[in-house]
LOGUKE-505799 format. One record per residue (C-alpha): residue number from 1; residue in one letter; chain; x, y, z negated. Coordinates in Angstrom, 2 decimals, m for minus. Each point is the difference from the previous one (the first is absolute). Example, Ala and Ser with C-alpha at 12.3 -4.5 7.8 and 13.67 -1.06 7.14 Angstrom:
LOGUKE-505799
<seq->1 type->A mol->A u->12.30 v->m4.50 w->m7.80>
<seq->2 type->S mol->A u->1.37 v->3.44 w->0.66>
//
This chain:
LOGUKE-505799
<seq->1 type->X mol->A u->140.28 v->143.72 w->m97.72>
<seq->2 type->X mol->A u->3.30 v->m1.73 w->m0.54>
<seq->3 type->X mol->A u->0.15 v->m3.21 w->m2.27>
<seq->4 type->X mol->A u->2.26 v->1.02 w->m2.91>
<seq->5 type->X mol->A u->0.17 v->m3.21 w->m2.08>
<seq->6 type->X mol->A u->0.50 v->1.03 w->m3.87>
<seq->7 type->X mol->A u->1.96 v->m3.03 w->m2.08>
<seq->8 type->X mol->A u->m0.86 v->m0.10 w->m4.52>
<seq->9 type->X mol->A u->2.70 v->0.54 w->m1.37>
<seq->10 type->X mol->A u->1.19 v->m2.92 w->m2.43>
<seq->11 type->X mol->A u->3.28 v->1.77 w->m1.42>
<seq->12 type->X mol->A u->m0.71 v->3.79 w->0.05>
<seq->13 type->X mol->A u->0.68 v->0.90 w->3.27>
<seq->14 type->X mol->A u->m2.06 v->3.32 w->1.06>
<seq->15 type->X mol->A u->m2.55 v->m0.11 w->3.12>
<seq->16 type->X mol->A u->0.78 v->2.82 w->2.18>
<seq->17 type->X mol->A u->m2.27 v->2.78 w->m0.72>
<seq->18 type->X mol->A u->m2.24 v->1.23 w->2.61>
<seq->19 type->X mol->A u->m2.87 v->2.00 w->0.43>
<seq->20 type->X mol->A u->m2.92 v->m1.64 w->1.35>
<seq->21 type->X mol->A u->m1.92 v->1.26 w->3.52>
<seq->22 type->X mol->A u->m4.42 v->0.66 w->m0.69>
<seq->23 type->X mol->A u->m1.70 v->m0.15 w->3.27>
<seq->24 type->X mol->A u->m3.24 v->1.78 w->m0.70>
<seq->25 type->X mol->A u->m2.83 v->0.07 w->2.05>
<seq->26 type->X mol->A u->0.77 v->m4.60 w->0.56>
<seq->27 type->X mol->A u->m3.11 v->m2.08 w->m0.55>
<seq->28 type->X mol->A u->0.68 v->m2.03 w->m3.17>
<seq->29 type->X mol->A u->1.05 v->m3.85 w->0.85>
<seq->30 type->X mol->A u->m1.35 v->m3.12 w->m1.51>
<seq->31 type->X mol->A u->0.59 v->m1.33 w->m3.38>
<seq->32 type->X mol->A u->2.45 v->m2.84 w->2.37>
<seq->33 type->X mol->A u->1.77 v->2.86 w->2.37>
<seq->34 type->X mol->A u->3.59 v->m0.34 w->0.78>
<seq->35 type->X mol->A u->2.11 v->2.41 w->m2.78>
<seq->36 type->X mol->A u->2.85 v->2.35 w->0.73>
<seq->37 type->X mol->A u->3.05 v->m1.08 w->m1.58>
<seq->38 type->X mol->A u->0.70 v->1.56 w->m3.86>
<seq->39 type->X mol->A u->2.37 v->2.66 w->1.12>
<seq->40 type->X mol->A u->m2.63 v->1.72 w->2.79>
<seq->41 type->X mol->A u->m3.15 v->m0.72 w->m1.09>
<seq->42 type->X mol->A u->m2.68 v->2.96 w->m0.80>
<seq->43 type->X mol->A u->m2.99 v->m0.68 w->m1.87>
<seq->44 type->X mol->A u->m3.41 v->1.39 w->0.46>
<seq->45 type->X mol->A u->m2.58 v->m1.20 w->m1.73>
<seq->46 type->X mol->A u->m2.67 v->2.71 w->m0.55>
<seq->47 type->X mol->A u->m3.33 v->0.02 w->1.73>
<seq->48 type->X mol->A u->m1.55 v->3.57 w->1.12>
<seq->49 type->X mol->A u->m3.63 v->0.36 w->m1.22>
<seq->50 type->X mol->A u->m1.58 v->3.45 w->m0.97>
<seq->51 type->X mol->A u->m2.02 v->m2.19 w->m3.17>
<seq->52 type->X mol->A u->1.13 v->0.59 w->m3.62>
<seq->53 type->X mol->A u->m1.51 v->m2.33 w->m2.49>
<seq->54 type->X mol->A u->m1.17 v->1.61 w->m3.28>
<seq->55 type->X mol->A u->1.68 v->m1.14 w->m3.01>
<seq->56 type->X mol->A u->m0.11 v->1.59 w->m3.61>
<seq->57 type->X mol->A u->3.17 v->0.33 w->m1.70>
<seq->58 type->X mol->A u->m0.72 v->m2.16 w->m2.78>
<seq->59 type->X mol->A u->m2.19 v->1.47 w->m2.84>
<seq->60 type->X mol->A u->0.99 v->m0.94 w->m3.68>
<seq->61 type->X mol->A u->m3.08 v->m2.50 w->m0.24>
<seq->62 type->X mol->A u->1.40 v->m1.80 w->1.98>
<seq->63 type->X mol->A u->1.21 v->m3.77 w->m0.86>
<seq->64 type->X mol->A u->3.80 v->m0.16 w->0.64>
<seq->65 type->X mol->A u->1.95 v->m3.03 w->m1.41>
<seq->66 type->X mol->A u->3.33 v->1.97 w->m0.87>
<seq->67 type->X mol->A u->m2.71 v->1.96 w->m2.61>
<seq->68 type->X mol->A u->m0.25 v->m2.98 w->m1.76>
<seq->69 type->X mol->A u->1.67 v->m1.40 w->m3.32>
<seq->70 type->X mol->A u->2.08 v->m3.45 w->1.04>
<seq->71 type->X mol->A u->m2.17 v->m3.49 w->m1.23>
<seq->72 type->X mol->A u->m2.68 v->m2.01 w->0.03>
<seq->73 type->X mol->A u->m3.84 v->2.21 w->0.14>
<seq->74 type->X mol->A u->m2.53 v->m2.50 w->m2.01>
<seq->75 type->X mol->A u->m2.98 v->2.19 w->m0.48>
<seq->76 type->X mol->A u->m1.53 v->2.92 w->2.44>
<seq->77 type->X mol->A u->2.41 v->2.67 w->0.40>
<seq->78 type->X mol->A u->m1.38 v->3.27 w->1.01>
<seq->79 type->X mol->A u->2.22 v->2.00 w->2.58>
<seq->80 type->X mol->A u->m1.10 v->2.84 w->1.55>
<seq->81 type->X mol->A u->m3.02 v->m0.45 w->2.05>
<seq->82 type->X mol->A u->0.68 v->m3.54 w->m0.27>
<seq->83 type->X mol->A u->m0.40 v->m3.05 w->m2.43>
<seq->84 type->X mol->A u->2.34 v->m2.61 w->0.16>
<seq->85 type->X mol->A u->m1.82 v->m3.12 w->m0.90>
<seq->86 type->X mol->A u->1.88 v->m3.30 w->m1.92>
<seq->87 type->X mol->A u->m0.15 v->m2.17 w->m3.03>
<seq->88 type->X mol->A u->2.21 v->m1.68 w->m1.83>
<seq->89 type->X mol->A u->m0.64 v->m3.03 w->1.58>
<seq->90 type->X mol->A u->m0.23 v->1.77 w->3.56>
<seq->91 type->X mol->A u->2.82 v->2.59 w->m0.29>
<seq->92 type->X mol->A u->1.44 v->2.60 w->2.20>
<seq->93 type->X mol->A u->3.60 v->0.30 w->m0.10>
<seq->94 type->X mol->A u->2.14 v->3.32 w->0.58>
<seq->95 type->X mol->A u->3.68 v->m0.36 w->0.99>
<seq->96 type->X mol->A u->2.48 v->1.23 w->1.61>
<seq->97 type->X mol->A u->0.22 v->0.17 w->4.01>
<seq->98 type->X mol->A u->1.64 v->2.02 w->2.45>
<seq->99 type->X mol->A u->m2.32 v->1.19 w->2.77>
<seq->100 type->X mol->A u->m0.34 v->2.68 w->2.32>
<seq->101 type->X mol->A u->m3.45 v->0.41 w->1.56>
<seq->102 type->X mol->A u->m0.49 v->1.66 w->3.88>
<seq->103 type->X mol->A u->m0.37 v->3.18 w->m1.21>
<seq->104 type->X mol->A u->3.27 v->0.17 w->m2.12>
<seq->105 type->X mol->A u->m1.64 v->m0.16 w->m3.18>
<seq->106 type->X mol->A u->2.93 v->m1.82 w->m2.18>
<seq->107 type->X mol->A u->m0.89 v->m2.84 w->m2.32>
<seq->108 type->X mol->A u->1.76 v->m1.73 w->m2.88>
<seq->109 type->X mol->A u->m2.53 v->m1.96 w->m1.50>
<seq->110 type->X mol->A u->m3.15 v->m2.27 w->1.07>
<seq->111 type->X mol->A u->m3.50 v->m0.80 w->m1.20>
<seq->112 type->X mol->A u->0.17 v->m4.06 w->0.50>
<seq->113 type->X mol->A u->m3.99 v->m1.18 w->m0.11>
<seq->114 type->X mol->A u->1.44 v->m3.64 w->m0.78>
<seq->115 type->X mol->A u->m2.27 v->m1.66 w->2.19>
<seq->116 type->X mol->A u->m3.79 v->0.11 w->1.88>
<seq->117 type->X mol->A u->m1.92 v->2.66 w->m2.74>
<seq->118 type->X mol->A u->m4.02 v->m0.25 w->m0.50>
<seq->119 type->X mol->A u->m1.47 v->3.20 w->0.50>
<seq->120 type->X mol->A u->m2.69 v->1.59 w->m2.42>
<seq->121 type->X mol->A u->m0.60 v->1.22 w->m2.93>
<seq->122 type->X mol->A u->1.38 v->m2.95 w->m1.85>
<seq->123 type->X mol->A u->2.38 v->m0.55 w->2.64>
<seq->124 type->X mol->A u->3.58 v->m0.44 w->m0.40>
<seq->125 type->X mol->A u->3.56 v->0.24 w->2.28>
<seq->126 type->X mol->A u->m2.17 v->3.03 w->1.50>
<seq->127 type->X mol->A u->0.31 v->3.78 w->0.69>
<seq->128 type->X mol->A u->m3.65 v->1.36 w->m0.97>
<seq->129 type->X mol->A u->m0.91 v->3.86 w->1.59>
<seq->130 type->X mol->A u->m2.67 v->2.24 w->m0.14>
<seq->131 type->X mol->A u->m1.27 v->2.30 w->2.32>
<seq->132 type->X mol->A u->m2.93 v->2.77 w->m0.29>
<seq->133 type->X mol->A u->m0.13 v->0.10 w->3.90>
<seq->134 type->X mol->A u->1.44 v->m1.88 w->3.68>
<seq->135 type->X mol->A u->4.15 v->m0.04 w->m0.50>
<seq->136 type->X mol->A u->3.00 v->m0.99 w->1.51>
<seq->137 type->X mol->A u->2.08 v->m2.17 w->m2.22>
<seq->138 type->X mol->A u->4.37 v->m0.22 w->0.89>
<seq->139 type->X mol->A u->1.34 v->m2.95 w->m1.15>
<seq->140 type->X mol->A u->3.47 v->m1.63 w->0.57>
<seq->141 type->X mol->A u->0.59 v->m3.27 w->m0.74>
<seq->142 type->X mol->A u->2.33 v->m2.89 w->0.60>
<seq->143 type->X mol->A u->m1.05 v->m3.82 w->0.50>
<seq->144 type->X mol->A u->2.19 v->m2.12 w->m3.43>
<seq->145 type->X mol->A u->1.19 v->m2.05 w->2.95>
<seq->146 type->X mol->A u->2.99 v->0.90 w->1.62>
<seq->147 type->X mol->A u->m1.55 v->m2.18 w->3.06>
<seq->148 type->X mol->A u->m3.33 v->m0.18 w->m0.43>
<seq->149 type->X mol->A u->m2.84 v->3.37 w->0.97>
<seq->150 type->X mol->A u->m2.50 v->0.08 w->m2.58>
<seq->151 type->X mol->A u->m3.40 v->2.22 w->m0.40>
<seq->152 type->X mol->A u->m1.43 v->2.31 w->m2.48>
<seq->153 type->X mol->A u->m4.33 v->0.06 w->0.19>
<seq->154 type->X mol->A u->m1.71 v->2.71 w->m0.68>
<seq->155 type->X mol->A u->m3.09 v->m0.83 w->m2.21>
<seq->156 type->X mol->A u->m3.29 v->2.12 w->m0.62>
<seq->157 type->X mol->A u->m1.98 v->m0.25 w->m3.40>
<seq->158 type->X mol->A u->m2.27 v->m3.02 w->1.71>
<seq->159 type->X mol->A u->3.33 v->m1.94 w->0.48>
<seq->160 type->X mol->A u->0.06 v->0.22 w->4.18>
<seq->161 type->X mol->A u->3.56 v->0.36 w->0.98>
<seq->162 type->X mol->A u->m0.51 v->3.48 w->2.36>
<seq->163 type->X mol->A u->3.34 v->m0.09 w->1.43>
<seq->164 type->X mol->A u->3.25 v->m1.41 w->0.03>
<seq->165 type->X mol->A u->3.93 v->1.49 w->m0.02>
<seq->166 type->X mol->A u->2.93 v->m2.03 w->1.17>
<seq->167 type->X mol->A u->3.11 v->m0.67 w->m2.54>
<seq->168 type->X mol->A u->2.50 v->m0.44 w->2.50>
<seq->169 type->X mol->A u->3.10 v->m2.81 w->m1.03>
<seq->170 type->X mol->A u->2.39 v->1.97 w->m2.33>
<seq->171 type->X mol->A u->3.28 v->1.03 w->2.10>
<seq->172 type->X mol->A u->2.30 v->2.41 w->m1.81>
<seq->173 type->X mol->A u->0.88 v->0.86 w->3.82>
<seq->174 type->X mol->A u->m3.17 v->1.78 w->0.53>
<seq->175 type->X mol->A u->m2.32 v->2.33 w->m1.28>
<seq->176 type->X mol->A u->m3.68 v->m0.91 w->m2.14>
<seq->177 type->X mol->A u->m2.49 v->1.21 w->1.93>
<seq->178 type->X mol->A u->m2.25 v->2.30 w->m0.31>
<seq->179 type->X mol->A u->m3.77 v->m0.93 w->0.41>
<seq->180 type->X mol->A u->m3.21 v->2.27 w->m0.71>
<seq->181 type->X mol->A u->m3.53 v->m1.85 w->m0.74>
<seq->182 type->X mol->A u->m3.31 v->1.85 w->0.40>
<seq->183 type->X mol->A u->m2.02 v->m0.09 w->m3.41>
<seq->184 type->X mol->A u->m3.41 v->0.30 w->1.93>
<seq->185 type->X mol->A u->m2.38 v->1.03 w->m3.38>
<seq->186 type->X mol->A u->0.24 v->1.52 w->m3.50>
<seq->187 type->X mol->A u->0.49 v->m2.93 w->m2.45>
<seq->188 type->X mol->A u->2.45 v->m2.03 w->m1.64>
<seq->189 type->X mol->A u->2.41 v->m2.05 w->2.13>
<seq->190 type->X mol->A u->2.94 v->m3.02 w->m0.39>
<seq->191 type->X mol->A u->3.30 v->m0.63 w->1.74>
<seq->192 type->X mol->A u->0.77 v->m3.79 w->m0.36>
<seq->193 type->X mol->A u->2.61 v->m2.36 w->1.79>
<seq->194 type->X mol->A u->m2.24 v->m2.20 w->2.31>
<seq->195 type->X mol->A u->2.53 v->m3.22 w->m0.97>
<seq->196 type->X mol->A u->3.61 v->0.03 w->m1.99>
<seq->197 type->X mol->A u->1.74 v->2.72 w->m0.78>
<seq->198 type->X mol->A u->0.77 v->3.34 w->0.75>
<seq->199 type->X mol->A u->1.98 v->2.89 w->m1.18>
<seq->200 type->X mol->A u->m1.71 v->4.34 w->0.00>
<seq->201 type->X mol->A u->1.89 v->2.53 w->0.33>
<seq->202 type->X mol->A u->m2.67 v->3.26 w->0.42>
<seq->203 type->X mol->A u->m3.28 v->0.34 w->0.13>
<seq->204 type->X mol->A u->m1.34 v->3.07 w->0.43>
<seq->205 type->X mol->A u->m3.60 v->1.74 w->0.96>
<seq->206 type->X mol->A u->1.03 v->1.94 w->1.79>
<seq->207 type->X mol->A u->m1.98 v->3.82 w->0.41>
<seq->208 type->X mol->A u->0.34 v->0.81 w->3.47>
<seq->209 type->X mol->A u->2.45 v->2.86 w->0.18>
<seq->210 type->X mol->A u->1.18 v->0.23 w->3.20>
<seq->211 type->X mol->A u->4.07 v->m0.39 w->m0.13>
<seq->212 type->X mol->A u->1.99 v->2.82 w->1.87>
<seq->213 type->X mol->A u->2.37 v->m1.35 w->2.18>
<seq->214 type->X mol->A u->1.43 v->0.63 w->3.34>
<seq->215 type->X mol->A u->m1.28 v->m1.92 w->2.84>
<seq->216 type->X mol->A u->1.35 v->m3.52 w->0.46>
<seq->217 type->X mol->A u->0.17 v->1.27 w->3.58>
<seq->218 type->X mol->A u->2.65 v->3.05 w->m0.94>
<seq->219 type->X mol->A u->2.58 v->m2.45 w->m1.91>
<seq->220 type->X mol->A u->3.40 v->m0.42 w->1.79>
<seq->221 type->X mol->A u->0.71 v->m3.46 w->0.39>
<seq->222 type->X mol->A u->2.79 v->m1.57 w->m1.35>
<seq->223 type->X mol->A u->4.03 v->m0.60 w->1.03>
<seq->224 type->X mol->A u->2.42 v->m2.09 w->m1.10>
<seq->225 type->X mol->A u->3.33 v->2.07 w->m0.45>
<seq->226 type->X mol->A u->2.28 v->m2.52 w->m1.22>
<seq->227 type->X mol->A u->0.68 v->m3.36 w->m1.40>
<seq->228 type->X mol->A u->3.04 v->m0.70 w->m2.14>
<seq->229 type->X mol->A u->0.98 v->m2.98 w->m2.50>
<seq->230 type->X mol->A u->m0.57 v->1.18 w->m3.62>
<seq->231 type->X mol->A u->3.06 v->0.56 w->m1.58>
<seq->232 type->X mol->A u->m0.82 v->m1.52 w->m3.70>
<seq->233 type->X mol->A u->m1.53 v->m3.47 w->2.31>
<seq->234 type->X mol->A u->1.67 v->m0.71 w->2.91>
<seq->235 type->X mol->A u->m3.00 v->m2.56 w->0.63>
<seq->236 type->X mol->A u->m2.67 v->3.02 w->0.57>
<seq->237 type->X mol->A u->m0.31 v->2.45 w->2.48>
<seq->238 type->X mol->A u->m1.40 v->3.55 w->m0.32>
<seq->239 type->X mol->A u->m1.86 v->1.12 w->2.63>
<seq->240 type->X mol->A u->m0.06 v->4.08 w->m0.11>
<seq->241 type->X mol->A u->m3.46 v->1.30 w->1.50>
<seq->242 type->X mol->A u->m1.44 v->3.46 w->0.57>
<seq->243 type->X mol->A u->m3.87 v->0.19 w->m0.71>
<seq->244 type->X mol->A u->m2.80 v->2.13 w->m2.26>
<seq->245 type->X mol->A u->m1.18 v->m1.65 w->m3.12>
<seq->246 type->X mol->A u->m2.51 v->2.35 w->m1.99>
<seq->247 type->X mol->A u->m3.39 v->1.29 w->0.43>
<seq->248 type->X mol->A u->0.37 v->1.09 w->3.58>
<seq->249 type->X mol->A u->1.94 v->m2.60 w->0.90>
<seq->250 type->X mol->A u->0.11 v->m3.94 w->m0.55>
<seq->251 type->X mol->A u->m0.99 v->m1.95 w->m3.14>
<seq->252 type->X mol->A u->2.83 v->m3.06 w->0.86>
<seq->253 type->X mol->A u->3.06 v->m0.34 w->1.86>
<seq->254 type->X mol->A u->0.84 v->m3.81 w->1.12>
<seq->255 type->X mol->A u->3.20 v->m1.58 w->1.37>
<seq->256 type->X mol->A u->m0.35 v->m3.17 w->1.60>
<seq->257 type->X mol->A u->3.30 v->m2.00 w->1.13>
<seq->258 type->X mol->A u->m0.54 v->m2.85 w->2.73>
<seq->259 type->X mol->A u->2.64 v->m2.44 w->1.50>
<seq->260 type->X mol->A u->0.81 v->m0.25 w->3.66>
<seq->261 type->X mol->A u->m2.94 v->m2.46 w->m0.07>
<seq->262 type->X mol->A u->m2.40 v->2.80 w->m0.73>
<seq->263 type->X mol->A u->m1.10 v->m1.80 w->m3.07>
<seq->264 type->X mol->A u->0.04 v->2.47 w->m3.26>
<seq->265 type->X mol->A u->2.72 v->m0.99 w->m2.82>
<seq->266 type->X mol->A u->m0.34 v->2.49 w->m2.82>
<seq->267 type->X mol->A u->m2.72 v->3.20 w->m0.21>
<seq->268 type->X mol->A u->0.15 v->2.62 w->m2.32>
<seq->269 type->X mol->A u->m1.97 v->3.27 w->m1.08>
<seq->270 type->X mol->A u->0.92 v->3.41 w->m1.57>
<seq->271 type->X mol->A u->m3.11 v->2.55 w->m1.34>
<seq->272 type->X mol->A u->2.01 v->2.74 w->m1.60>
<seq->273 type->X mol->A u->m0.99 v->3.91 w->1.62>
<seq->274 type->X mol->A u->2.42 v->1.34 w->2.25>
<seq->275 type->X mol->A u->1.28 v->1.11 w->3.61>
<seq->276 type->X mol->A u->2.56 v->m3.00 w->0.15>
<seq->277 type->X mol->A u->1.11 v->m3.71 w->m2.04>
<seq->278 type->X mol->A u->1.31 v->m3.05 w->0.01>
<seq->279 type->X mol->A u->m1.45 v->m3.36 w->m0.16>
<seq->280 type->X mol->A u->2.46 v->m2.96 w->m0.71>
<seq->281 type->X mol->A u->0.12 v->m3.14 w->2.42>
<seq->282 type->X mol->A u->1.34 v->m3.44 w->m0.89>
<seq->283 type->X mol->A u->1.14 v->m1.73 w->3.01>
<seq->284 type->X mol->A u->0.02 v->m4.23 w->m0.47>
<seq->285 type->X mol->A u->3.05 v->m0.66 w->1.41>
<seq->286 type->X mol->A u->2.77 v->2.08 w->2.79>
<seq->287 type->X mol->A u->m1.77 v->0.24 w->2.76>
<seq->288 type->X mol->A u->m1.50 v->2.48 w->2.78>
<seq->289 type->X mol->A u->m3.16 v->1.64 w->m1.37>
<seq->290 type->X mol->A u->m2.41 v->2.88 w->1.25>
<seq->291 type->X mol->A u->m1.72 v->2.04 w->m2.63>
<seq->292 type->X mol->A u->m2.85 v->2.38 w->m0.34>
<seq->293 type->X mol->A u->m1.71 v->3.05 w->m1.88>
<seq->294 type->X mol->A u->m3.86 v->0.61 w->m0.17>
<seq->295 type->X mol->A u->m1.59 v->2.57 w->m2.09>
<seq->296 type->X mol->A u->m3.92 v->m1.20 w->m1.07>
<seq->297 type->X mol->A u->m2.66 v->2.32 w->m1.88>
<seq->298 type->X mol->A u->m2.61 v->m1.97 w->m2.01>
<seq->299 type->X mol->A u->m3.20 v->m0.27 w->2.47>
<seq->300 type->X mol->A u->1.56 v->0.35 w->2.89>
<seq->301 type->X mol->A u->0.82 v->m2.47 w->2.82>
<seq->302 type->X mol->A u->3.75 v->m0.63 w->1.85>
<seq->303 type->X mol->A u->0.93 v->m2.06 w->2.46>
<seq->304 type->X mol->A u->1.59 v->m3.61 w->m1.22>
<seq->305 type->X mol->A u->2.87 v->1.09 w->1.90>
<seq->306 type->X mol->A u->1.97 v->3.11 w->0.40>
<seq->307 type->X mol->A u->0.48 v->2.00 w->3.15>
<seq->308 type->X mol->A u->4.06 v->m0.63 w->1.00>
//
């Protein structure tokens, strides 16, 4: 491959647009590998596996936090399957936040516990369920801290934590996660932050409807086909990319810009359905830069790094 350095523009000059070379059938490299230059680089990023993972598609009990009227919850709220536990002097707060979770499900507003909840029937700054049988419970959720993982517990009606979901540090830059907990009897459960707080966006039982989707396997990877400066910001590039968002395909697209030093500078995400898109870039200064395109499906795995 030849080097093909790629300078930022700084007064609206144009990149030269060209399309960018996939080299299937390459072993992945390491998170660290060496990166082709911004103007030749290919991205591959999905993993081949036969597996699907069985998700419902999101009945209406379920607890979603752009459902919710904006303010402060000070007594049990009942939601769907779910109770949303809080007093006035233990609140829960809804408010606005822009989120997109791993699957593409779109969120404009949060469910902020407001600190570690007590679980129970008493309980507060808690998410009380109840189950006639074993479940699977989705939940995404975001650590308050935008530096800081925190934990939701998972409490039984005896008080014994029974397992335990990461909130991941909030980064607009990447998607909430999604995480499933086994509900291992009938009986009434709580969802609590383990210490500080934490913001909800689903939670869902979920019934165990198999999702029909094309094998992760059979999705094309990825190109980039171009990379041009936007016209209305001269300071932010538009890289152009080719790849399947939609049932069959991908749940996220990711663009992920790294100076000649291999280190990454900006990262950025589209979810919207389609054959094709384009994710914006912002570039910290002129420079040469190397970029790449992964597509991701909630559940599976992909490399750290892109094929190139």
């Amino acid at each position: 491959m030849t080097p093909l350095g790629t300078t930022a523009p700084s007064s609206g000059s144009t990149p030269p647009r060209t399309l960018a070379r996939s080299h299937p059938g390459r072993a992945p490299r390491a998170a660290r590998a060496r990166r082709a230059p911004l103007a030749v680089l290919a991205a591959v990023a999905l993993t081949a596996t036969t597996s699907l993972t069985a998700v419902a598609a999101g009945p209406a009990t379920a607890l979603d936090a752009n459902d919710l009227a904006p303010g402060d919850i000070v007594a049990d709220q009942v939601v769907g399957d779910f109770t949303i536990k809080a007093t006035s002097a233990k609140k829960v707060t809804v408010d606005g936040s822009d989120r997109t979770s791993d699957r593409g499900d779109v969120f404009t507003q949060r469910i902020k516990l407001n600190g570690s909840g007590t679980p129970g029937p008493d309980g507060n700054r808690a998410i009380e369920l109840t189950v006639a049988e074993p479940a699977e419970v989705l939940l995404q959720a975001r650590s308050g801290s935008g530096s800081s993982d925190r934990t939701l517990g998972v409490y039984d009606e005896t008080g014994a934590e029974i397992d335990t979901v990461p909130a991941l540090a909030d980064d607009s830059g990447v998607p909430v996660a999604t995480e499933t907990v086994d509900i291992p009897a009938a009986g009434t459960y709580w969802i609590a932050s383990t210490g500080s707080g934490i913001n909800v966006y689903r939670a869902e039982i979920l019934d165990g409807s198999p999702v029909d989707r094309a094998p992760w396997a059979d999705v094309a990877a990825p190109t980039v086909d171009s990379v041009v400066v936007d016209p209305e910001d001269p300071a932010t590039l538009l890289v152009g990319y080719t790849g399947l968002l939609s049932d069959d395909g991908a749940d996220i697209a990711h663009a992920t810009l790294y100076d000649d030093g291999g280190e990454v500078v900006d990262r950025a995400f589209v979810s919207a359905d389609g054959t094709s898109g384009t994710i914006a870039l912002s570039p910290p200064a002129s420079g040469t830069y190397a970029v790449d395109v992964r597509l991701t499906r909630s559940g599976r795995t992909t490399p750290s790094s892109p094929s190139g």
